[in-house]
N, C-alpha and C positions, 0 to 999 in steps of 0.2 A: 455626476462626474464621470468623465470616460477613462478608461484604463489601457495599459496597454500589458500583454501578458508573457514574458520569456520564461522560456520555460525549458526543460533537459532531462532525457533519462537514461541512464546506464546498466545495466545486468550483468555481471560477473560470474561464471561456475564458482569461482573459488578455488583456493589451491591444496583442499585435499578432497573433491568431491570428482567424482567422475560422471556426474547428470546433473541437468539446472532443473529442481521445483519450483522456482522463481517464473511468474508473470507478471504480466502490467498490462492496464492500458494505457497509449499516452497517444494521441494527433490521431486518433482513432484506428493506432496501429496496435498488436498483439504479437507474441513468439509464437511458433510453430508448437505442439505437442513434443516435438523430441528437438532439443534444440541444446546448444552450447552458449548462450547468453549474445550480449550487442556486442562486435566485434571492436565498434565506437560508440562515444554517447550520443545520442539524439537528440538537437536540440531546435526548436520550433520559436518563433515570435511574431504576434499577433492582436491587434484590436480586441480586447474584450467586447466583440459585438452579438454574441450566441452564447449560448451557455455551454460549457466547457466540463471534459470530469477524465481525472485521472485516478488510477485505483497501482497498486501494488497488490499480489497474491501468494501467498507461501505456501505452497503446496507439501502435505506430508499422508504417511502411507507406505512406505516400502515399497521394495519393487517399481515398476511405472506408475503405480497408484497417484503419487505425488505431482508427477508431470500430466496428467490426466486430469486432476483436481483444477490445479492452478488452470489451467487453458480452459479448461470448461469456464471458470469463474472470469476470466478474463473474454472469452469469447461472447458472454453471457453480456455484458457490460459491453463491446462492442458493437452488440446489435441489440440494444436498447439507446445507444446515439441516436438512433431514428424515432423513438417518442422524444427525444427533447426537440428535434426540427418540425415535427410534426402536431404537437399538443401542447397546451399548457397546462404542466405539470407541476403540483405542488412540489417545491425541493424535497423536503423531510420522506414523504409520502412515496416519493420517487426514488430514494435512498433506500428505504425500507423496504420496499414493493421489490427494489431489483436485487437486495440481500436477499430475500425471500426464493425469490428468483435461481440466483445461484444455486441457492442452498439447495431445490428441488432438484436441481440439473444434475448437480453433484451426487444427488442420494439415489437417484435414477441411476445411474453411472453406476455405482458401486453396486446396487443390486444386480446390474448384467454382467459385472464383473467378478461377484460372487466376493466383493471385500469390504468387510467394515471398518477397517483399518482406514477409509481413504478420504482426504480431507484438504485444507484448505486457511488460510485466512483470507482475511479480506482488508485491506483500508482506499477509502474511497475520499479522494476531493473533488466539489463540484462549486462552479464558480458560476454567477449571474452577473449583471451590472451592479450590485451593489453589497453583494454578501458573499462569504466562501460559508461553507459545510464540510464538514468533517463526518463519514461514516465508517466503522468497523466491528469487526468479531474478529477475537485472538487478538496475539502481539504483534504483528508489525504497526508500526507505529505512524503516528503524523506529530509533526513539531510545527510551530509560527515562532518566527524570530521577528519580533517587535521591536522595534526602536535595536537596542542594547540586549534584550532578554531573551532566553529561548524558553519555549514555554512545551510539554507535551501537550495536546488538544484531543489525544486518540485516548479510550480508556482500555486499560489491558486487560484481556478475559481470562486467567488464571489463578492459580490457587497461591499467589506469592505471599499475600497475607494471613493463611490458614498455614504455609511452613512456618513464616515467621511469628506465629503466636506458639507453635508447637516447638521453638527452638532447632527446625530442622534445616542445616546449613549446608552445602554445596550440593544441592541437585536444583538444575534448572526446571522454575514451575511449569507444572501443567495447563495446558488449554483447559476450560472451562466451557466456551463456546467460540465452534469455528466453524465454516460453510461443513456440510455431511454430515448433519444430527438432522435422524429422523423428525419430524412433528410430534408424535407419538412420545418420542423419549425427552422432547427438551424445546419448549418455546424458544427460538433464538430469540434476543435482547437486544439490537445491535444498539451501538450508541451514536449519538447524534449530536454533534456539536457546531454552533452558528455562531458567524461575527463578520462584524462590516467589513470591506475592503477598504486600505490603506496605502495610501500612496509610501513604497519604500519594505511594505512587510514582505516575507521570504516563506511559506510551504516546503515543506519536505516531509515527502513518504518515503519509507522505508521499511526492506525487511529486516529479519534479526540479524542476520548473516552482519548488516554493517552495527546494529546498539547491542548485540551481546562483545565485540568487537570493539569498539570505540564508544568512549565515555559521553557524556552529555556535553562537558564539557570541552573538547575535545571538538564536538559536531557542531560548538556554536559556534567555536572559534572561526574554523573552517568554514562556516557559512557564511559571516564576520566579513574575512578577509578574501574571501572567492571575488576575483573581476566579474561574473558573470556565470547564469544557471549551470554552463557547458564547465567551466572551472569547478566548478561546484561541487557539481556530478563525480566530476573526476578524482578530485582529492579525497570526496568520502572515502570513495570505494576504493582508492589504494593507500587509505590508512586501514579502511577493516585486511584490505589484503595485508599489510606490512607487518598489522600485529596476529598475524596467522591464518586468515582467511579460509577459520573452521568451517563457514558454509556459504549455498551460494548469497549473494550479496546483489541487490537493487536499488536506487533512489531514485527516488523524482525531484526536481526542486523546480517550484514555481514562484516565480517574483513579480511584485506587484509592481507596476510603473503610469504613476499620472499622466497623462497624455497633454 
């Protein structure tokens, strides 16, 4: 079955940050290192006839540590689009090979930078003729809105369940694993999650900036009732901005369309 693939990405600073840690890939475009987010949303449509991968990146770290991180990771995943035209690569293999990947980039980086402070997440979707894949470390997240349902697909690398057994309540949880752990200190784990494509289903990565911000339900509604990926984009991210737009803020939304 052929597909066709619309698709849109937005980045926001946010309204009380004065730096974006936020990257992406998307149309095998990246942001600058020092940059102030997408002025507009991005949005692309196209034949599923290649294999396809979009990723979101939250960079953290202090100081530029953050905007360092994420570009590395985003940069890193720009120039690996040339093994997927070039080889046939097993998806899974290729997911994990290129987390790996970051992850050295970024640890490299922070040794010549002299900080261990400096890090990253990652969520990655990659699309074939017949499946998508879901890859990440840390919280930014990936959702599929099936039919009626929204479903999270991404698993979150944090301590939210070791608060919540310990009864400890408003502090937001800890990473657990993000791009910038040595080897030595910490097998990354990333997770991996596979499912057919479907004529009609919806993708969306994001960082926290919009799900600390806006509720689940809230994001499916809005996914729901969006005309269109560029719609889409847009209403996220000025619902995380409306309800305070604690930080910066990115989506991707990718829609599935039977051809």
């Amino acid at each position: 079955m052929a597909y066709r693939i619309e698709a849109a990405c937005g980045c926001n600073i946010g309204l009380r940050r004065t730096n974006n840690e936020d990257n992406f890939i998307f149309d095998n475009r990246i942001l600058p290192k020092v940059n102030k987010g997408l002025k507009a949303s991005v949005v692309t449509e196209q034949e599923l006839r290649r294999e396809l991968i979009y990723g979101v990146f939250d960079g953290m770290g202090g100081e530029s540590y953050g905007e360092e991180a994420s570009f590395l990771a985003a940069a890193t995943a720009k120039n690996s689009e040339k093994l997927l035209a070039d080889f046939i690569y097993p998806p899974k293999k290729y997911l994990t090979d290129l987390i790996a990947q970051m992850n050295e980039e970024v640890c490299r980086k922070s040794e010549a930078l002299g900080s261990g402070r400096m890090g990253s997440t990652a969520v990655l979707l990659y699309l074939n003729e017949r499946f998508a894949y879901i890859c990440n470390v840390g919280d930014s997240r990936a959702f599929r809105l099936h039919r009626d349902g929204l479903q999270q697909i991404s698993q979150d690398h944090t301590d939210a369940a070791f608060l919540a057994a310990q009864g400890v309540a408003g502090r937001k949880p800890s990473l657990t694993q993000h791009l910038g752990i040595w080897p030595e200190e910490m097998i990354l784990e990333p997770y991996v999650a596979k499912g057919e494509l479907e004529d009609g289903d919806q993708y969306l990565l994001c960082s926290d900036g919009l799900t600390d911000m806006v509720s689940n339900v809230e994001i499916c509604a809005i996914m729901k009732e969006a005309p269109d990926a560029g719609a889409c984009v847009d209403r996220l991210i000025a619902a995380a901005l409306e309800a305070g737009g604690r930080d910066n803020v990115t989506a991707i939304s990718v829609r599935i369309k039977k051809l």
